[in-house]
N, C-alpha and C positions, 0 to 999 in steps of 0.2 A: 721754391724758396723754403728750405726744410733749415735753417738757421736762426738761432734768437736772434730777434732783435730790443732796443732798446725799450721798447713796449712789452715784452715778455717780462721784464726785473723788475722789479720795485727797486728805485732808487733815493726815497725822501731820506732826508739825511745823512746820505749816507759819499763818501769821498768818490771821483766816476774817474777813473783814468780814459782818458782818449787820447789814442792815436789818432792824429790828423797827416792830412796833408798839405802843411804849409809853404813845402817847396816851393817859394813864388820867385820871378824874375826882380829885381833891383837894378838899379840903375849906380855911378862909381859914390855917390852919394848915398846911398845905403835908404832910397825911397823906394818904396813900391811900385813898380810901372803896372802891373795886373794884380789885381786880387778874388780872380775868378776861383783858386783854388780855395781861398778863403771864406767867400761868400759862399760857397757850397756845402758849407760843414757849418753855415748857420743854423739852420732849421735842427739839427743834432746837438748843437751847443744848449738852444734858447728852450727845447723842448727839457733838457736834463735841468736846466737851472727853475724853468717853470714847477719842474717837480720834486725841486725843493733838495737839487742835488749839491755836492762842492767839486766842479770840474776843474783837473788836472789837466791840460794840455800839453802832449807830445809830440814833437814832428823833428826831422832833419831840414837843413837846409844847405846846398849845394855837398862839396865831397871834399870836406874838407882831409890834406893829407897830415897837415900837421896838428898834433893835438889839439890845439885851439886857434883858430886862424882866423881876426876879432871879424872880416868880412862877412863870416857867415855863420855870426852869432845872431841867433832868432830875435834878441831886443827890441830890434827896430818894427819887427810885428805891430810890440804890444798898442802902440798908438792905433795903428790900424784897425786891430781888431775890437778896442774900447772903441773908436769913432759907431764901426760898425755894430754892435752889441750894446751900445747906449751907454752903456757902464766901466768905471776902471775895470781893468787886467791886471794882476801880480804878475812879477817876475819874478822865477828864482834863476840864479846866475850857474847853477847845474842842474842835471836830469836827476842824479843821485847822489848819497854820502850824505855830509851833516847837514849844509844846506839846502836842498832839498828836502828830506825831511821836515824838516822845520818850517819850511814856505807850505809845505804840504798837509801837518799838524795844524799848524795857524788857521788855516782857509777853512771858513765858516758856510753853511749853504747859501748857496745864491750866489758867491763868490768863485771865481773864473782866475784861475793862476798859468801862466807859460813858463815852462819848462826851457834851460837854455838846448841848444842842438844834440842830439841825441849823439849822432855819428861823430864828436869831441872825443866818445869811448871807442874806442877798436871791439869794445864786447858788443856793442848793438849790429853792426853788421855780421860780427861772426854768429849770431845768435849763443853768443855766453850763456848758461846758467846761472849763472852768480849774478850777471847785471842784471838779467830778466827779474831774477829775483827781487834783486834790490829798487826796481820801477815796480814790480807788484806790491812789493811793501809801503808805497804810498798810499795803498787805494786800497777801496774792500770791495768794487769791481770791476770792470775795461770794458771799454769798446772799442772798437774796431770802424775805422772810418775813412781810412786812409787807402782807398783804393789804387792810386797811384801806386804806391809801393805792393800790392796784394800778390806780386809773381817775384816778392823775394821772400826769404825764410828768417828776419831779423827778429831779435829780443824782445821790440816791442811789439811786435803784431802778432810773430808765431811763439817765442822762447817764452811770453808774460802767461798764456793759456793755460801752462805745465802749473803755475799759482792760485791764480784766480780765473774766476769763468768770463769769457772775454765772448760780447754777444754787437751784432751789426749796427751800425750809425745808421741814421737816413739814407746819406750818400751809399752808401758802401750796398744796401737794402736795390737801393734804387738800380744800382750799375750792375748786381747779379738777377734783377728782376728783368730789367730791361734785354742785357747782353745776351744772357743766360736763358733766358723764356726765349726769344726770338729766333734762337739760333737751334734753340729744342723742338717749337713747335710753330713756326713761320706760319704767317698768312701769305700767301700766292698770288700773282706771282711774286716771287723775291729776287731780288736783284743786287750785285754786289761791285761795289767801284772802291777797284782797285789799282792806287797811283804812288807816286814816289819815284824815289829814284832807283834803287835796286831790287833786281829780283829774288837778293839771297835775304834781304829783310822780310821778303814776306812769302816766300816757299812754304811756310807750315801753314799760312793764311788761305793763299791759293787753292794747298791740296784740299784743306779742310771745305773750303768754301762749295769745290766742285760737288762735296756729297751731298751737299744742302741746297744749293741755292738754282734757279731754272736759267739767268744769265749773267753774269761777270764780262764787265769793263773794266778792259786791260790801257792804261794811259800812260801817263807821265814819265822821267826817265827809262822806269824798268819797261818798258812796252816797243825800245830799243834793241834790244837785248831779243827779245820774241822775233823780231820784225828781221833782225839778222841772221837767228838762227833758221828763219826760213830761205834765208838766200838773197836776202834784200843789200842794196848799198843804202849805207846810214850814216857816210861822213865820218866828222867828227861825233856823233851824238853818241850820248853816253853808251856804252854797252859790258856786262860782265860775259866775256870771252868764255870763260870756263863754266859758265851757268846757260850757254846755248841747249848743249843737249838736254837738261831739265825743262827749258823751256819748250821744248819740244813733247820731251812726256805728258807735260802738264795739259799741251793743249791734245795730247790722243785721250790721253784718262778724261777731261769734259767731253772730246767726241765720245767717246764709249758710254758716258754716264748721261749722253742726249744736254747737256750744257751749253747754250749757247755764252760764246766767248767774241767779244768785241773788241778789235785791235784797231788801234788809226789807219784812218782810211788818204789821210792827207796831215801836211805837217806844214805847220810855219817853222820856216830854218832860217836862221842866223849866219852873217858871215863871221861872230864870234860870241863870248859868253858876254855879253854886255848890256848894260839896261838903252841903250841906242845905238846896237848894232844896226846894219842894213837888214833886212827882211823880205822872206818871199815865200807866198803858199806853195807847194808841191803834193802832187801825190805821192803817195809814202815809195812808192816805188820810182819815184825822181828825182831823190837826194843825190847832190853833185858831194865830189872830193869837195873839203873843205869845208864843206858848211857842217852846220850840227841842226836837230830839231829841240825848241824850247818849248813850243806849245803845241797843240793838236790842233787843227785846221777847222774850215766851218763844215765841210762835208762829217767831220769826224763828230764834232761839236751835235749836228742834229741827229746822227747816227747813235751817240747818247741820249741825247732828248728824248727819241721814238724809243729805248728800249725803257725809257723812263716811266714813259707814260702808260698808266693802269698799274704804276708796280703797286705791290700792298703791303711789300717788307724792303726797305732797304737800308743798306751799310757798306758807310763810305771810309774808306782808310785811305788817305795819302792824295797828293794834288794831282792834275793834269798837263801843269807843267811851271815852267820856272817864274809862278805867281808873284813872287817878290818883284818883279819886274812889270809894269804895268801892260807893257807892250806885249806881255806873253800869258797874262794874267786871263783870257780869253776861255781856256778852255774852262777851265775851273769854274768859271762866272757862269758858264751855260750849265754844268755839273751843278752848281750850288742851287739855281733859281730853276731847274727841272727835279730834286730832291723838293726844294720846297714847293715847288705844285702838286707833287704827288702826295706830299704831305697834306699839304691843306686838303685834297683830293678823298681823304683817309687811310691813307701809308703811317706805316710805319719806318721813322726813317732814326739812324742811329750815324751818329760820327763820331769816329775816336780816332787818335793820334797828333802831336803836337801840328805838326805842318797845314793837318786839314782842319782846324779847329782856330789856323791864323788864317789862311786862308777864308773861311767861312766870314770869321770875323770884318776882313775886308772888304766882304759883298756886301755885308751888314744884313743875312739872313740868318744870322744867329738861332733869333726868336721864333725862327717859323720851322726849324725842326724838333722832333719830339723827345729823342736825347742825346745831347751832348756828354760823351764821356771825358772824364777827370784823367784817364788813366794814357799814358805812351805805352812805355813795354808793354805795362798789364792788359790794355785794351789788346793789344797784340796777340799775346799770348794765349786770351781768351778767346778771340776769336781761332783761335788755332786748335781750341778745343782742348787747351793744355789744364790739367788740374793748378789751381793756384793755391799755394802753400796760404798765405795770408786769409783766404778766403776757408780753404779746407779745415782751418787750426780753432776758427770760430766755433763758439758750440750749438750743438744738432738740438733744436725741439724736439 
C-alpha cells in the first residue's frame, strides 16, 4: 500500500472533497432499499469531520442520459446519511458553477454538504479538464473513496488529481489492502470460486487466477459452457458457443500450471427457467434435451466443501447457480457456509461482485467473512490483475 491515505494530510480546517460511492439501489418512491454503500464510507466521513475537517461529498447516482433526470438526483440521500452520521447534511442542488460554490464557501468545519449527481455533467464521465477543475476549486484537498468506480478514468477520481493532491478513504485503503495484498502474496493454500453466468465476463479473472491460486471452482452458468466444450449434452443450460475453445485453453493452461480446477460433478436440471419448475439431480453427463441445469447438485456441492476445507486464502466472484430462486439457491448455500468455516478456521476469504454479495446476504453469512468488497467492475477488473485508473491517479507516499 504505497498511497496516501487520509492519515498522511493534515486536514483541520481545512475543506476535504470526497469522492464516494453512493450509487445505492431506490425503490419508484425514491427510498433507499440498501445503504451498504453508504455505511461504508462512514468510518472516512466521521474520521475527516473528527479532525476538524469541512467535507464535500461527491458521488453519481444511476446513468442518468438526460441532463438532469430528477430520479437520480442524490437529494434523497441526505436524510439517510444525516440519520446515519447523527448530524444534518447540506445539499447543494449542483456539483459546480455558482451554486456550488457557494454551498461549498459557506460549509464550516464539522459540517457535511452533498453535492447533487455528478454524471448531470457529460464532463465527469469524459474526465473534462475544466470540470475536474471546477470540483477542485471547492476544496484545498480530495480523497478518494469510491472504489466502486476505481476501473473508470472520470473527473472526479482521476481528472480532480491534475489540481489538488487527492489521497485514499478508509474504504478505498481497505479494498487495495485486502484485494491487492492477497492476490500479491497469498497464504496457501488459495482457492478461487468462480460463478456466474458467463464465461466471457470473467476470462481475464480466470487466466489471471490460474498464476496465483492452487484450486479454482468452476460453477454457475459459465461452468456450462466448459462442460460442452468438453463434449457433454447440456440441454437447454446456458452456454456461450463461441467461447468453447477458450474454455478449453483455459483448463490446459491450469493443467500446465499443476491448478487444480473443479467443474460440477452433477446438476439439478429444470424442465424450464422457473422459480417451480419440475426438478431432477443428474450427473453432469446426464442432461436430457430439454431440460437446462440451474444449480450444481450435492455430489458437486461437497466436492466444493472438501476443496474448501484447510483453504487459507479465498475469493469468491459470482453464484453457483440461479440463487434468486430458492429451489436452486443450494449450491451457493454450501459455497457460502464452507467459505465461512474456513474463515472462522483462519482463511482468509474475500467476495466481490454484485450477484455474490446478494447471494451471501441471503444465507445471512455476511459477518462471518473477512472482506466484503464495494466494487462490481472494479472488483473484477482487479482481480484480473488490471492497473485501475482511479486507484493509480491517487498520490504515492
Amino acid at each position: 500500500m504505497n498511497k496516501k491515505t487520509i492519515e498522511d494530510i493534515q486536514v483541520k480546517g481545512k475543506k476535504v472533497f470526497v469522492r464516494v460511492d453512493f450509487n445505492v439501489p431506490m425503490d419508484e418512491n425514491q427510498n433507499i432499499t440498501n445503504d451498504t454503500r453508504i455505511r461504508a464510507t462512514l468510518p472516512t466521513i466521521n474520521y475527516l469531520l473528527d479532525q476538524g475537517a469541512a467535507v464535500i461529498l461527491a458521488c453519481h447516482l444511476g446513468r442518468p442520459s438526460e441532463a438532469r433526470e430528477p430520479k437520480f438526483s442524490t437529494k434523497p440521500i441526505v436524510s439517510a446519511l444525516s440519520a446515519l452520521l447523527g448530524k444534518p447534511v447540506k445539499f447543494a442542488e449542483d456539483c459546480v458553477g455558482p451554486v456550488a460554490e457557494k454551498a461549498a464557501a459557506d460549509l464550516k468545519p464539522g459540517e457535511v454538504l452533498l453535492l447533487e449527481n455528478l454524471r448531470y455533467h457529460k464532463g465527469e464521465k469524459k474526465n473534462d479538464p475544466e470540470f475536474a477543475k471546477q470540483l477542485a476549486a471547492l476544496a484545498d484537498v480530495a480523497v478518494d473513496d469510491a472504489f466502486g468506480v476505481a476501473h473508470r478514468a472520470h473527473a472526479a477520481n482521476v481528472g480532480i488529481t491534475q489540481y489538488i493532491e487527492t489521497v485514499a478513504g478508509y474504504l478505498m485503503e481497505k479494498e487495495i489492502r485486502f484485494i491487492g495484498q492477497t492476490l500479491e502474496n497469498p497464504q496457501r493454500p488459495f482457492v478461487a470460486i468462480l460463478g456466474g453466468a458467463k464465461v466471457s465476463d470473467k476470462i481475464g479473472v480466470i487466466s489471471n487466477m490460474i498464476e496465483k491460486v492452487d484450486t479454482i471452482i468452476i460453477g454457475g452458468g459459465m461452468a456450462h459452457t466448459f462442460d460442452a466444450a468438453k463434449g457433454l449434452e447440456i440441454g437447454n443450460s446456458l452456454c456461450e458457443e463461441d467461447k468453447k475453445d477458450l474454455a478449453l485453453e483455459l483448463l490446459k493452461k491450469a493443467e500446465a500450471k499443476g491448478v487444480k480446477v473443479i467443474l460440477p460433478l452433477d446438476l439439478k436440471i429444470a424442465d424450464r427457467f422457473a422459480a417451480d419448475a419440475n426438478t431432477k439431480i443428474v450427473d453432469v453427463d446426464k442432461v436430457e434435451q430439454g431440460w437446462e441445469a440451474l444449480d450444481s447438485g450435492p455430489k458437486t456441492s461437497a466436492a466444493y466443501v472438501e476443496a474448501l476445507e484447510g483453504a487459507k486464502t479465498v475469493v469468491w466472484n459470482g453464484p453457483m447457480g440461479v440463487f434468486e430462486f430458492d429451489a436452486f439457491a443450494g449450491g451457493t448455500l454450501a459455497v457460502a457456509e464452507a467459505v465461512a468455516k474456513a474463515t472462522e478456521a483462519g482463511a482468509i476469504s474475500i467476495v466481490g461482485g454484485g450477484d455474490s454479495i446478494s447471494a451471501l446476504k441471503k444465507t445471512g453469512l455476511s459477518d462471518k467473512i473477512t472482506h466484503i468488497s464495494t466494487g462490481g467492475g472494479a472488483t473484477l477488473e482487479f482481480l484480473e490483475g488490471k492497473v485501475l485508473p482511479g486507484i493509480a491517479a491517487i498520490a504515492d507516499k
